[in-house]
C-alpha positions, 0 to 999 in steps of 0.5 A: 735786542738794541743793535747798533748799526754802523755805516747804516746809510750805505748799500748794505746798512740800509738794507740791513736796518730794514730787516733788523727793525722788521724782525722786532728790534731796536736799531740805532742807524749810525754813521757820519750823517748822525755825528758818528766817525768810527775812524777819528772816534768822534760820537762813538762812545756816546753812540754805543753806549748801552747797545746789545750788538755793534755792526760794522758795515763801514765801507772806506775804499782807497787806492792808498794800501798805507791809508786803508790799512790805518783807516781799517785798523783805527775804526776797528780799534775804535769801534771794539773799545767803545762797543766794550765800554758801552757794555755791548756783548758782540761785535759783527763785522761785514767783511769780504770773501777771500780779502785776509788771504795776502796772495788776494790783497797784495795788489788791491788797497782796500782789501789789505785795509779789509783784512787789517780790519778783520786781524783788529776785531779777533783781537779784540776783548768782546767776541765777533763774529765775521761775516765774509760775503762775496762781491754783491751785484751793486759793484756794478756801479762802483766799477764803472765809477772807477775804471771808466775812460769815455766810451771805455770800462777796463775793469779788472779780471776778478772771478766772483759768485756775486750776492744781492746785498738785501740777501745778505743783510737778511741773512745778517739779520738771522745770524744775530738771533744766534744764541749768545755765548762767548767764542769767535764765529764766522760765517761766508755768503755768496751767490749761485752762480760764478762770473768775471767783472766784465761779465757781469757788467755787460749783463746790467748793462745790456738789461738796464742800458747804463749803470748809474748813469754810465753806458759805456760802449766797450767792457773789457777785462784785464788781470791789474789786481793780481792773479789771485784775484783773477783766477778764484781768491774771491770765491769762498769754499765753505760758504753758504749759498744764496738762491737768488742769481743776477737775472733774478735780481735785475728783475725785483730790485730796483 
């Protein structure tokens, strides 16, 4: 298939394209880099115009509920027109375990954004197919980056069966050899085994000495994004599960 992949320079775009290309297809890595912005549109129609397939992976954290709910909403919107006028059959989006339910984003912008993005693409005229992964092992650093004071991380409580993000977009990759027909579908991922933030930050860091170049000396944990989060909302109950735990992953991947 052609495949367009949209955010193909992130965590997860890359690794995706890889496994794409590998398995024979023809991939267009989009993204701001190639003059492509789902969120202002500009580049879009142009960049999809013929593709099989349109995969968003399009990351746009904010600490704003208002900004991400617009951002998410307004890419989306983007993305779905340009994908159906430039005769594409499918829409995959790459969303998060747990985000639509409102217990678990009432108090964490970015996962309101996460699901206005998933209520855009299921209303959309193309089918889609929703891919709702927990948190993977790369949030490590993203974690650190934003909850970090000095010596000190105070990371909030979430309870998560991370997923390396090489497994999932591997797993992505076989999910668009699916047969095509013309209903709505959803699959969840999440790995192994269970963990809080903290605790999986402390893990890295005693493996690896920093995170992203950070070392904090003292990780703590504290229930700032609401309860639900912290007491399982992230952690999907029919979902398929990866084999491949954190100390696994510490020692392949770079």
């Amino acid at each position: 298939m052609d495949i367009a992949v949209l955010g193909a320079a992130g965590t997860l775009g890359h690794h995706l394209v890889t496994h794409l290309e590998a398995a024979g297809h023809t991939v267009r890595a989009l993204g701001r880099r190639t003059g492509v912005d789902a969120v202002t549109g500009a580049g879009l129609a142009e960049a999809l115009q013929g593709t099989d397939l349109v995969i968003d992976t399009i990351s746009t954290p904010s600490l704003s509920a208002r900004r991400a709910v617009e951002t998410h909403t307004r890419a989306a919107g983007n993305i779905a027109r340009a994908a159906e006028q430039g005769g594409a059959r499918r829409i995959l989006c790459v969303s998060i375990a747990g985000a639509a339910d409102p217990d678990v984003h009432r108090y964490f912008a970015y996962y309101r954004g996460k699901a206005a993005q998933e209520a855009t693409y299921l209303e959309a005229a193309l089918p889609v197919t929703l891919v709702r992964s927990t948190q993977w092992f790369e949030i490590a650093g993203l974690l650190l980056s934003q909850a970090s004071i000095g010596p000190v991380a105070l990371l909030p409580t979430m309870r998560m069966a991370p997923v390396a993000a090489d497994r999932l977009a591997a797993r992505i990759a076989c999910e668009v050899e699916v047969d095509e027909d013309s209903t709505d579908r959803t699959f969840a991922l999440r790995g192994p085994k269970e963990l809080t933030s903290a605790q999986l930050v402390r893990r890295i860091l005693a493996r690896r000495g920093d995170i992203e170049g950070r070392s904090p000396r003292l990780v703590v944990e504290l229930p700032y994004l609401g309860s639900a989060i912290a007491g399982g909302g992230l952690l999907p109950v029919d979902a398929e599960v990866d084999d491949m735990d954190l100390e696994e992953w510490l020692r392949t991947s770079v």
